[in-house]
C-alpha positions as CSV (number, residue, x, y, z in Angstrom):
1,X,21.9,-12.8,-7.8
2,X,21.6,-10.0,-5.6
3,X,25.0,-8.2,-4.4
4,X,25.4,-8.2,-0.8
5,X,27.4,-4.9,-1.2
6,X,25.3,-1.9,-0.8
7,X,28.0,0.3,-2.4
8,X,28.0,-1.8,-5.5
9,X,24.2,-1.9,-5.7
10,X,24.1,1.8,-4.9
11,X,26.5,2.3,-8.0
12,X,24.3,-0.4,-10.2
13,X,21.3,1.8,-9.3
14,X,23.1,5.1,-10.2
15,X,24.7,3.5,-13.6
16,X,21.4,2.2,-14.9
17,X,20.2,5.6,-15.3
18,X,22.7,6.6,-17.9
19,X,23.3,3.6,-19.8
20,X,22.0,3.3,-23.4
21,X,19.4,1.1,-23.6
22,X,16.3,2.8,-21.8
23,X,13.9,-0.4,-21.5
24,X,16.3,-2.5,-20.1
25,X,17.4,0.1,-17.5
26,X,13.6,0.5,-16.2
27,X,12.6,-2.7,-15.8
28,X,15.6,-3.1,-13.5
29,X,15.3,0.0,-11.8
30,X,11.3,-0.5,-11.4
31,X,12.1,-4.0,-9.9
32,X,14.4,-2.3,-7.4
33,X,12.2,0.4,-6.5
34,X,9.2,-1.7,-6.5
35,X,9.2,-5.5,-8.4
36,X,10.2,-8.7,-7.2
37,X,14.1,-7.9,-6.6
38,X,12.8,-4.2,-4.5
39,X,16.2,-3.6,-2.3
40,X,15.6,-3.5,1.3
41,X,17.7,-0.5,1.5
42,X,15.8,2.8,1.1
43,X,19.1,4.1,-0.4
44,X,19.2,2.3,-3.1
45,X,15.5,2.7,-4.3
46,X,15.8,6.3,-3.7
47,X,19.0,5.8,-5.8
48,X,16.7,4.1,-7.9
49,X,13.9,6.4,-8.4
50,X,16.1,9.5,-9.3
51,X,17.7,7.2,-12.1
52,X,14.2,6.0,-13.2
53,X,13.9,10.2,-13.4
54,X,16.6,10.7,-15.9
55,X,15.1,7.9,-18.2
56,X,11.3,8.8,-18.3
57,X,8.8,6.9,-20.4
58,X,5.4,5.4,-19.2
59,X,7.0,2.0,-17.4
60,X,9.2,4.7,-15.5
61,X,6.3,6.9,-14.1
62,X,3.9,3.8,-12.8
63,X,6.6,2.1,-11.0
64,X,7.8,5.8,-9.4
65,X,4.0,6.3,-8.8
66,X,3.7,3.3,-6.7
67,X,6.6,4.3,-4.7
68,X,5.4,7.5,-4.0
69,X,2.1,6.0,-3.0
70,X,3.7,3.0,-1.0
71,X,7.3,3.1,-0.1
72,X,7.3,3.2,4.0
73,X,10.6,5.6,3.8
74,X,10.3,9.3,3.2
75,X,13.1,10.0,1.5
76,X,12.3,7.4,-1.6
77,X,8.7,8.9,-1.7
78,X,10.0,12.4,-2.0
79,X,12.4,11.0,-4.8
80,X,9.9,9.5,-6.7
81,X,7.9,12.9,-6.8
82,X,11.2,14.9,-7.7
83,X,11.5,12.2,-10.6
84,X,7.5,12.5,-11.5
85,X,8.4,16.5,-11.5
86,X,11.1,16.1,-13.5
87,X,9.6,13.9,-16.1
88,X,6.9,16.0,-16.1
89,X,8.8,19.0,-17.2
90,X,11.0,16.9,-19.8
91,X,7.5,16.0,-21.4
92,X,6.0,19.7,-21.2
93,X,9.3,20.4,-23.5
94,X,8.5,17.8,-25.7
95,X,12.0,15.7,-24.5
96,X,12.1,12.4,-24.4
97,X,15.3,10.9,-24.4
98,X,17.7,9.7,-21.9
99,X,18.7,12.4,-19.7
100,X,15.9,14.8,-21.3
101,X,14.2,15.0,-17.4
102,X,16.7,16.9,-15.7
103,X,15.8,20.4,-15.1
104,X,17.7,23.0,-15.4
105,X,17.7,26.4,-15.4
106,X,14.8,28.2,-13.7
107,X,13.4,24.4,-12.9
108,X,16.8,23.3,-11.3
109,X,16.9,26.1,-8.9
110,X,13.3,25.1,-7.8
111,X,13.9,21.4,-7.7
112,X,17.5,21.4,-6.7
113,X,18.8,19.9,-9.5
């Protein structure tokens, strides 16, 4: 079931973007951003779409898509299109495993990362 906690679901959120096994870790994430068990908290789906980010891959990008077309809250619309950007740079370098979407360099002064 769903924690009541928020910190703990914050953490869960955060943790799923660096654990191992990438499928597993997107559909969780993509149903807190946006499937069946999406977290009331705008927090934790902004929490959410920065871990989805890190992880990349084509299940990652349409759930982050549809937040950044639907999610009411600024903040997890503007995290979703930080984590598009960064995917999008991971793929222009031909990266694609976990961690490979976080900029750095020239690209982490311009996104903040």
């Amino acid at each position: 079931g769903k924690d009541q906690d928020r910190s703990v679901r914050l953490h869960k959120a955060e943790a799923l973007g660096l654990i191992s096994n990438k499928d597993e870790a997107i559909g969780e994430l993509s149903r807190i951003l946006v499937g069946g068990e999406k977290d009331e908290d705008a927090g934790i789906r902004e929490a959410a779409a920065t871990a989805l980010g890190r992880l990349g891959g084509t299940e990652a990008k349409a759930a982050l898509t549809r937040a950044l077309l639907e999610d009411g809250d600024a903040n997890v619309r503007e995290a979703a299109n930080a984590a598009l950007r960064s995917i999008a740079v991971a793929e222009a370098r031909g990266s694609d495993g976990p961690g490979a979407a976080r900029p750095d360099g020239v690209f982490g002064a311009l996104y903040g990362k």
